[in-house]
C-alpha positions as CSV (number, residue, x, y, z in Angstrom):
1,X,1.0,-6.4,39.2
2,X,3.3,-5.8,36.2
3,X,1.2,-7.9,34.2
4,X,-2.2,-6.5,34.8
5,X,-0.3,-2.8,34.2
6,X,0.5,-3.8,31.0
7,X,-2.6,-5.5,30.0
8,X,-4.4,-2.4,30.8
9,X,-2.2,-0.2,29.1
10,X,-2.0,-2.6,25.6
11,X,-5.8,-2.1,25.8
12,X,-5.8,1.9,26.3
13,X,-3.2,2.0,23.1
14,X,-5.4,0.0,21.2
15,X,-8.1,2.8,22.0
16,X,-5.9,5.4,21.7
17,X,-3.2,4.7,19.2
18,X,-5.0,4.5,16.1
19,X,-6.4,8.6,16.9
20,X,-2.9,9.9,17.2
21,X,-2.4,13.0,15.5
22,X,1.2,14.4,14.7
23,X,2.9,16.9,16.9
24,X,2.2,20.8,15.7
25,X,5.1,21.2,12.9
26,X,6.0,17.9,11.7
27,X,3.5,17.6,8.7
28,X,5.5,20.7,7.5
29,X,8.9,19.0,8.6
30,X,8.9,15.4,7.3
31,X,6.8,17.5,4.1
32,X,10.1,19.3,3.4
33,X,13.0,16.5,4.5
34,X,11.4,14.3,1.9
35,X,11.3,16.6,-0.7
36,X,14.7,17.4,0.1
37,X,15.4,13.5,0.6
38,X,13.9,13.6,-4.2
39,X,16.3,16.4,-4.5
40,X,19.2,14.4,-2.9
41,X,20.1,16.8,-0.8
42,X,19.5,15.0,2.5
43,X,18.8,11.7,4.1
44,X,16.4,10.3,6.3
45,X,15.9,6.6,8.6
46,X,13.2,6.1,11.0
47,X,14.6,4.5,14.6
48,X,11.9,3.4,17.3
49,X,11.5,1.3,19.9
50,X,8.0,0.8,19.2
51,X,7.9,-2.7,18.5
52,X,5.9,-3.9,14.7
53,X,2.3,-4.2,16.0
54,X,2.1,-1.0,18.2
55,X,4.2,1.0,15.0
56,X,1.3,-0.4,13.2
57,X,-1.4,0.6,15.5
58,X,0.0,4.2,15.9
59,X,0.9,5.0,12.3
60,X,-1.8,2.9,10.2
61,X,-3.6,5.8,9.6
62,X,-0.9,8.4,8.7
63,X,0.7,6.5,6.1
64,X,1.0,9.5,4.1
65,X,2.9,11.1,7.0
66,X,5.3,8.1,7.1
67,X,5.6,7.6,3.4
68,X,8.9,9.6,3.5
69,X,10.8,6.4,5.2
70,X,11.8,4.0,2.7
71,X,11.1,0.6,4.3
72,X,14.3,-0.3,4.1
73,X,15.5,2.6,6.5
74,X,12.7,1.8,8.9
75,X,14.5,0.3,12.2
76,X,11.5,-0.7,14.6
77,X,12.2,-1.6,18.8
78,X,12.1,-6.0,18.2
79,X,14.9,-5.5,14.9
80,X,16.2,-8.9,15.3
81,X,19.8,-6.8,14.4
82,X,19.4,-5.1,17.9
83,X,20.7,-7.2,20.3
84,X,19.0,-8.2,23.0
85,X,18.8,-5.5,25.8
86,X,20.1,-2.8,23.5
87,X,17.2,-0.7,22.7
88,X,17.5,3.2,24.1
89,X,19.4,4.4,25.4
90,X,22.1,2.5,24.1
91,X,23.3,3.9,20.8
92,X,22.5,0.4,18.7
93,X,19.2,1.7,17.1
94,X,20.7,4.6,16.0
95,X,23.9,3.2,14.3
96,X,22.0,0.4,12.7
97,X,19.5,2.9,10.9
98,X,22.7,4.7,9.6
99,X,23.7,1.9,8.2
100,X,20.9,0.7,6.6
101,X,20.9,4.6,5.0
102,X,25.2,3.8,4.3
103,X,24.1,0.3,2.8
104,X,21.5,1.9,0.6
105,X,23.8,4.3,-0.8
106,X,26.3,2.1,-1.5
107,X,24.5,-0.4,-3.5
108,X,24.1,3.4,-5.5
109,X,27.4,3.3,-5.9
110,X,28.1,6.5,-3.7
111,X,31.9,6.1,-2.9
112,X,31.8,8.0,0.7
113,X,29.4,6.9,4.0
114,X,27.4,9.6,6.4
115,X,29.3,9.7,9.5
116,X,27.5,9.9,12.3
117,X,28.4,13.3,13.5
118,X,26.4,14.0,10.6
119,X,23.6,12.9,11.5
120,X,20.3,15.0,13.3
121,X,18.4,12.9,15.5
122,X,14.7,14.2,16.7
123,X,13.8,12.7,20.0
124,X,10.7,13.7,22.9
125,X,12.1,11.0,25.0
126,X,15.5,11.2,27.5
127,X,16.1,7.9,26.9
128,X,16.2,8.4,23.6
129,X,18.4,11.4,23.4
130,X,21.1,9.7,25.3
131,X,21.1,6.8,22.4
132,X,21.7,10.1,19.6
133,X,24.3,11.5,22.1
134,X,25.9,8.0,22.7
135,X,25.6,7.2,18.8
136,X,27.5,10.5,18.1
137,X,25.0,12.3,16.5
138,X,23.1,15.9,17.2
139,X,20.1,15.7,18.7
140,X,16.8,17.8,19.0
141,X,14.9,16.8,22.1
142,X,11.4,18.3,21.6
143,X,9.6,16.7,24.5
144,X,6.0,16.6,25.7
145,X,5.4,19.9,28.0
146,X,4.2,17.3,31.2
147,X,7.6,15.3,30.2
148,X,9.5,18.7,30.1
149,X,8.1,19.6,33.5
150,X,9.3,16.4,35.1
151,X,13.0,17.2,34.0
152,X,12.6,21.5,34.8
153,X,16.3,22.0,36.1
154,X,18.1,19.5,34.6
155,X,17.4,20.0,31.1
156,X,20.8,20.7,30.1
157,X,22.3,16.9,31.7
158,X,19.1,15.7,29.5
159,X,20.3,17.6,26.0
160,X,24.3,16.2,27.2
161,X,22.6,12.4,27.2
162,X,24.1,12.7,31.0
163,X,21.0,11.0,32.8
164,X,22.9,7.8,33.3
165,X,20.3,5.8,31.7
166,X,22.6,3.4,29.7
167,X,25.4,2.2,32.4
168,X,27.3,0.9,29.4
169,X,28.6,-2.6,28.5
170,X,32.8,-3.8,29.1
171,X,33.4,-2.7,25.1
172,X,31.1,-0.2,24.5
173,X,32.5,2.2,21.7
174,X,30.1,5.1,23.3
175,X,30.2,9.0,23.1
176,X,29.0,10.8,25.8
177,X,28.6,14.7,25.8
178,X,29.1,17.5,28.2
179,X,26.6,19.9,29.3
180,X,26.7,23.0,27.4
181,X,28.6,21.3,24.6
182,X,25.7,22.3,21.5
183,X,25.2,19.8,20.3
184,X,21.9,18.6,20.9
185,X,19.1,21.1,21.6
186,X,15.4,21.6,23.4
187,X,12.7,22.6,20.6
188,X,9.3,23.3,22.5
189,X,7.3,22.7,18.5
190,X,9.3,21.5,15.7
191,X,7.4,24.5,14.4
192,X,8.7,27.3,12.2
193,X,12.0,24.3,12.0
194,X,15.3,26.4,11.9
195,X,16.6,24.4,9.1
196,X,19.8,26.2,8.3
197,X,20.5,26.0,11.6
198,X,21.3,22.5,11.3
199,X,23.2,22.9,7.4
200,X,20.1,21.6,5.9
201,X,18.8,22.7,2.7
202,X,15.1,22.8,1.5
């Protein structure tokens, strides 16, 4: 049953979860976007839909790794600001951690917001590159290779957040993209990061 599945699999993740170790590269990324983030020169939010206790159980022991999100740019999956039903792929978790970066800089006094077009999103999930695409940010989409095998062929609908995963509310203010479009990519490592790439100085 549904039930018994996830009772089994909250008891593997508290196994598991508290070993993770962080993809090859990112040490070396989040290492340089927070020194960039001291230099003002860039900004960075954290938006998952891992709710409190499993963020806990996953990160506990990489604090150091997470140390580069200020607490108050932290958006975790049960934010009571996310309406209910709005997690990924809907673009809600995305715009909501630009804002708490916009509100942040604000109380700063800085006189102009981050759009969202200005924003780079890093993903390994489809569901959530469709919430970057639908938010109307670029995305990197650097997926797990068993992931990336289950989606061989249609990797460019992925990267255009065309997998119909969010069908979308009467209202929605959403951005969809079209295949081919550029912006969003598929990053195998987040090794050797192509940073100018992307405008981004470190």
């Amino acid at each position: 049953t549904a039930e018994e599945f996830q009772a089994k699999n909250s008891a593997l993740q508290r196994i598991h979860f508290p070993k993770t170790a962080p993809l090859p590269g990112v040490e070396d990324l989040l290492r340089r976007l927070g020194a960039a983030q001291d230099a003002g020169k860039t900004e960075l939010a954290l938006a998952t839909s891992s709710h409190k206790a499993n963020f806990e159980l996953k990160t506990g022991h990489l604090q150091g790794l997470f140390g580069v999100f200020r607490a108050e740019n932290r958006v975790l999956g049960d934010d009571a600001r996310i309406p209910k039903g709005r997690g990924k792929p809907a673009p809600d978790i995305y715009l909501l951690a630009l804002e708490t970066v916009n509100a942040r800089r604000r109380g700063m006094g800085e006189q102009r917001d981050i759009k969202p077009e200005e924003c780079l999103v890093f993903e390994d999930s489809v569901p959530g590159v469709e919430a970057g695409r639908r938010a109307g940010m670029q995305v990197v989409w650097c997926p797990h290779p068993g992931l990336l095998q289950e989606y061989k062929g249609r990797e460019d609908k992925v990267l255009a957040g065309l997998m119909g995963e969010h069908k979308g509310e009467e209202g929605d203010d959403v951005v969809v993209g079209e295949v081919g479009d550029g912006w969003a990519v598929l990053l195998e490592t987040l090794e050797d990061f192509p940073y100018e790439r992307f405008g981004i100085e470190v």
